[in-house]
C-alpha positions in Angstrom: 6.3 -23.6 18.1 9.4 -22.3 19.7 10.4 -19.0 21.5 12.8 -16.2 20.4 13.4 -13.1 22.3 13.5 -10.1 19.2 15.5 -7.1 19.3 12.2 -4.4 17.4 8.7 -5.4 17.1 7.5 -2.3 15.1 8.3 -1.2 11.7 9.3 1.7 9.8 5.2 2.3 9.1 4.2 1.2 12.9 3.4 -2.4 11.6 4.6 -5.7 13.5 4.3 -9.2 13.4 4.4 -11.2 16.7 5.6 -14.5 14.9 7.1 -16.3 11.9 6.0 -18.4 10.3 2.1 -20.0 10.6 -0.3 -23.3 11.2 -3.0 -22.4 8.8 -1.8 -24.0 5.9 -3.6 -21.8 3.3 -2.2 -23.2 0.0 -1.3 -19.6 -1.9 0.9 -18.1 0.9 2.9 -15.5 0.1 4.8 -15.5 3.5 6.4 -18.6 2.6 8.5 -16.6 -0.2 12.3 -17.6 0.0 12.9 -13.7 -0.3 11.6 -12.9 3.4 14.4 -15.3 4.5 12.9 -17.4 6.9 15.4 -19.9 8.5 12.8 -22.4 10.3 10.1 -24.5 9.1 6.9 -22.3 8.4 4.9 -24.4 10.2 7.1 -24.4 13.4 6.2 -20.9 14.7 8.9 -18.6 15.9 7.2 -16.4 19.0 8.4 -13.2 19.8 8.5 -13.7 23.4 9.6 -10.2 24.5 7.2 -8.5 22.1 5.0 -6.3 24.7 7.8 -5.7 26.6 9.4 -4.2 23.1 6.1 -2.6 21.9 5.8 -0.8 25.3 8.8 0.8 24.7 8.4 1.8 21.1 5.0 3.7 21.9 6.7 5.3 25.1 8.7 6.7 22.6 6.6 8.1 20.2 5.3 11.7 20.0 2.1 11.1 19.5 -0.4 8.0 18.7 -1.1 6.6 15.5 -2.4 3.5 13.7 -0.5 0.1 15.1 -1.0 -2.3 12.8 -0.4 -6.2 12.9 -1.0 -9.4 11.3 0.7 -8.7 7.8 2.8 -11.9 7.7 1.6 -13.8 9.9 -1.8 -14.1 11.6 -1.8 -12.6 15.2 -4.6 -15.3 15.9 -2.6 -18.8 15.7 -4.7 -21.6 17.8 -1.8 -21.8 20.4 -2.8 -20.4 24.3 0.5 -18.9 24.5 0.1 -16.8 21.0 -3.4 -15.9 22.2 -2.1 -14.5 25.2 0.4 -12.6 23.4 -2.0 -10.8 20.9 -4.1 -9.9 24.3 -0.9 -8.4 25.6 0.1 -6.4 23.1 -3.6 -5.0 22.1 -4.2 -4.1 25.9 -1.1 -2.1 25.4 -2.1 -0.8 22.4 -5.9 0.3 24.4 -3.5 1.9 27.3 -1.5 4.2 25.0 -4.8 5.5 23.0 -3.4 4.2 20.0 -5.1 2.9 17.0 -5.1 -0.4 15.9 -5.6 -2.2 12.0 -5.5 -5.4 13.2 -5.3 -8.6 10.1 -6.7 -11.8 10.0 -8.5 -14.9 8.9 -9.3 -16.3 12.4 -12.7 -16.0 14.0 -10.9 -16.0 17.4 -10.9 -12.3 17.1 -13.8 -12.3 19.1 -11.9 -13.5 22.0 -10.6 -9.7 22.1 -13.7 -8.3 21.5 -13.9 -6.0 24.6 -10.2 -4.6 23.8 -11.3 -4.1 19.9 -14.4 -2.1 21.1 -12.6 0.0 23.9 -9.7 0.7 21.1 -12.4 2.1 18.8 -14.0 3.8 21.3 -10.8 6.0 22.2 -8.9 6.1 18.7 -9.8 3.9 15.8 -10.0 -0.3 15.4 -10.4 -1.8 12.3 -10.4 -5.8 11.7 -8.7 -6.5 8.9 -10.5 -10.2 7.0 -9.4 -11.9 4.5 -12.2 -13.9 2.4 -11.5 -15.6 -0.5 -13.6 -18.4 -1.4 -17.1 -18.4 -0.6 -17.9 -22.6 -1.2 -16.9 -23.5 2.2 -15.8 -27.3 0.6 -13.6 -25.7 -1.4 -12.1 -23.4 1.1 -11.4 -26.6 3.7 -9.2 -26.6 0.9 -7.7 -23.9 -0.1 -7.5 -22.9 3.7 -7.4 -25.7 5.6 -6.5 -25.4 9.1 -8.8 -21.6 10.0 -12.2 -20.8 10.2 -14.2 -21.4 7.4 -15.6 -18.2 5.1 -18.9 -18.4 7.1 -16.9 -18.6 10.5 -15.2 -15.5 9.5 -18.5 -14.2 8.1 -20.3 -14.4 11.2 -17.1 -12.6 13.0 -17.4 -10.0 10.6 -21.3 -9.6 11.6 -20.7 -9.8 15.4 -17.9 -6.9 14.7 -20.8 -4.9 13.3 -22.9 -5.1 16.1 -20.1 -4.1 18.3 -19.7 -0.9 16.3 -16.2 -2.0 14.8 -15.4 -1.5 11.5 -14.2 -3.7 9.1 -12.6 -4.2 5.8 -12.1 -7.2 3.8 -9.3 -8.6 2.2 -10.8 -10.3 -1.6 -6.8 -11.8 -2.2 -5.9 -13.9 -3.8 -8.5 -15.2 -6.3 -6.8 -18.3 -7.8 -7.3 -19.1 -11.6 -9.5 -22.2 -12.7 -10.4 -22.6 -9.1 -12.3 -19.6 -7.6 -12.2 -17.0 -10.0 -15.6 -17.3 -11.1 -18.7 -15.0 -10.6 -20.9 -17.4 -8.1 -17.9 -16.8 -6.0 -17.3 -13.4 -6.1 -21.2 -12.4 -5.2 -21.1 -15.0 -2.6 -18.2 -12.8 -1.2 -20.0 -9.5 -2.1 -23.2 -10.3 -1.0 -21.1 -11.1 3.0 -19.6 -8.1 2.8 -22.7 -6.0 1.7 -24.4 -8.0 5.1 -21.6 -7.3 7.3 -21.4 -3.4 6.9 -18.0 -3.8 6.1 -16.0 0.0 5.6 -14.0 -1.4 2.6 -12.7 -4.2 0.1 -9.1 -4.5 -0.8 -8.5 -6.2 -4.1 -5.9 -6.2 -6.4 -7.7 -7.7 -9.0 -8.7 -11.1 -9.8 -5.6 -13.2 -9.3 -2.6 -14.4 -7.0 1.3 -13.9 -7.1 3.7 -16.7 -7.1 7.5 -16.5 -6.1 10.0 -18.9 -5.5 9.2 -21.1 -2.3 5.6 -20.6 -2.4 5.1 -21.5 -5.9 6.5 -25.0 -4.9 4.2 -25.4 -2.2 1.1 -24.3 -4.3 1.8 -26.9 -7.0 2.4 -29.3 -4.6 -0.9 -28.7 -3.2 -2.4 -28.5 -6.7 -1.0 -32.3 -7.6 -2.4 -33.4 -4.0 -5.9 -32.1 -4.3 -6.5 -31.2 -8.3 -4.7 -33.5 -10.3 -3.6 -31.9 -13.3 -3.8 -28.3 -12.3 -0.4 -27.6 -11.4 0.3 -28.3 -15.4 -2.2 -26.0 -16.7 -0.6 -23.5 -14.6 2.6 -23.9 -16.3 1.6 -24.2 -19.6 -0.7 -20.7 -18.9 1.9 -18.6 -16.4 5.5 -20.4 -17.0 7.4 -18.7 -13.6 6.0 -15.6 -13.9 5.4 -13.3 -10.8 1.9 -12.1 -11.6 -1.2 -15.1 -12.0 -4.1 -13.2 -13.2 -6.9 -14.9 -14.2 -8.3 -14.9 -17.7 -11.7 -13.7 -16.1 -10.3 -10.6 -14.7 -11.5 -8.3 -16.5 -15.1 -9.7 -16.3 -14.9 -9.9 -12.5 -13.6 -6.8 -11.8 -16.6 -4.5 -13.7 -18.7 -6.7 -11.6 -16.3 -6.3 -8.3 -16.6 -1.9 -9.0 -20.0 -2.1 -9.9 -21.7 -4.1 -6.7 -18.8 -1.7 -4.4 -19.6 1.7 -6.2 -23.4 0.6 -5.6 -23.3 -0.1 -2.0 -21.0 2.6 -0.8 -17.8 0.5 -0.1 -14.2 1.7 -0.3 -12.8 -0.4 -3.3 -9.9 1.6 -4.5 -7.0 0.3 -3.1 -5.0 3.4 -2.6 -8.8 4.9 -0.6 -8.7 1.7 1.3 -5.0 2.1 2.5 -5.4 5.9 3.2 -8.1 4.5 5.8 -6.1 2.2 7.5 -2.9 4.4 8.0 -5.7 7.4 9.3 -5.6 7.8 13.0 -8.4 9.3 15.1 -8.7 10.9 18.4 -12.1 10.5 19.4 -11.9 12.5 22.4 -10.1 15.5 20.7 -12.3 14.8 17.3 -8.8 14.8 15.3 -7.7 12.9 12.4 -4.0 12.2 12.1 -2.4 10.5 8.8 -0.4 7.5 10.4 1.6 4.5 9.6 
């Protein structure tokens, strides 16, 4: 971890990311793409040091509140002190300004905040943001090695509920001849049914490789499912898109279980949630980020 003073945190659609780069070592990560031209070793994680001071200033700045959201590209919850204390910083300016806040993550230390969360939501909007993917918690030790487990994030999602704070989960990626199979998706369902959550984002039943991450996934395929990485070649050659040959399958099943319980599953709905700000003490909705 090192330190680097930033000149913005927020961008174009109100969205920031307080660091580069990340510890958790989930094996499919898109944030290590060589396109987002990161110059440091992923796992040596650049801090935006100045970031409330810079966040501060951008919402002095702005006419009138809206959804902030954070964690896109990097998870605001990182097991370091200092990170922690940044995150705090930022959200308790976030609380001061009566701005919203969709806030992403696959760290149960959430709950560290949960008295910022609830006084967010209690003046705008807060939505957690929680990714799930793999519902054999073996498997995701895996997968996702170095953050809390589905049922750690599981039961953050449940104490989120009690504290009146919605939620909505992210079901991505779903990774082909590992977890794209229908024991794991109603294991994931059957969470999100428990835990009340608002909505499910899910861009079907698959993952997307670029250069930089790809290299990293197949090196974690040949480390921990020998003879993986060559099935994915012969199946997907370099191609962008990895969708899984039981997509088609999975996804009635994904609409059906949503469309039965009452949860946003239409990515374009799910989004329009997010981005919409509310003033609970004037009882207006804004459209945001």
């Amino acid at each position: 971890m090192y330190f680097k003073t930033a000149r913005g945190i927020l961008s174009a659609q109100n969205g920031m990311n307080l660091f580069r780069g990340c510890t958790h070592g989930c094996i499919y990560c898109d944030s290590r793409s060589l396109c987002y031209g990161m110059d440091h070793i992923f796992e040596d994680v650049e801090v935006k040091r100045n970031a409330p001071e810079l966040l501060e200033a951008a919402l002095r700045a702005k006419r009138k509140p809206c959804m902030i959201g954070t964690g896109a590209m990097s998870d605001p919850y990182l097991p370091f002190p200092e990170t922690l204390a940044l995150t705090r910083q930022c959200l308790s300016i976030i609380e001061r300004h009566g701005f919203g806040l969709a806030i992403q993550t696959k760290s149960a230390r959430v709950l560290r905040d949960l008295d910022l969360l609830r006084s967010i939501n209690e003046k705008s909007k807060c939505v957690v943001q929680m990714t799930l993917t793999t519902f054999d918690e073996a498997l995701c030790r895996i997968i996702e090695p170095n953050v809390s487990t589905t049922h750690e994030r599981f039961e953050a999602l449940l104490a989120l509920q009690k504290a009146g704070i919605p939620t909505v989960v992210w079901l991505s990626p779903i990774l082909p001849f590992l977890n794209d199979t229908e024991e794991n998706l109603r294991g994931i369902l059957s969470y999100c049914i428990d835990a009340g959550v608002r909505g499910i984002l899910c861009f079907g039943m698959g993952l997307t490789l670029r250069d930089g991450n790809r290299e990293y996934f197949y090196r974690k395929l040949d480390a921990h499912f020998p003879g993986l990485r060559q099935k994915y070649e012969r199946t997907y050659g370099l191609s962008y898109e990895v969708g899984s040959p039981n997509n088609a399958r999975l996804m009635r099943i994904f609409d059906s279980i949503c469309t039965e319980h009452g949860i946003l599953h239409e990515p374009g709905m799910v989004f329009t949630y997010l981005r919409e700000y509310e003033n609970k003490r004037s009882g207006k909705q804004l459209s945001l980020f």
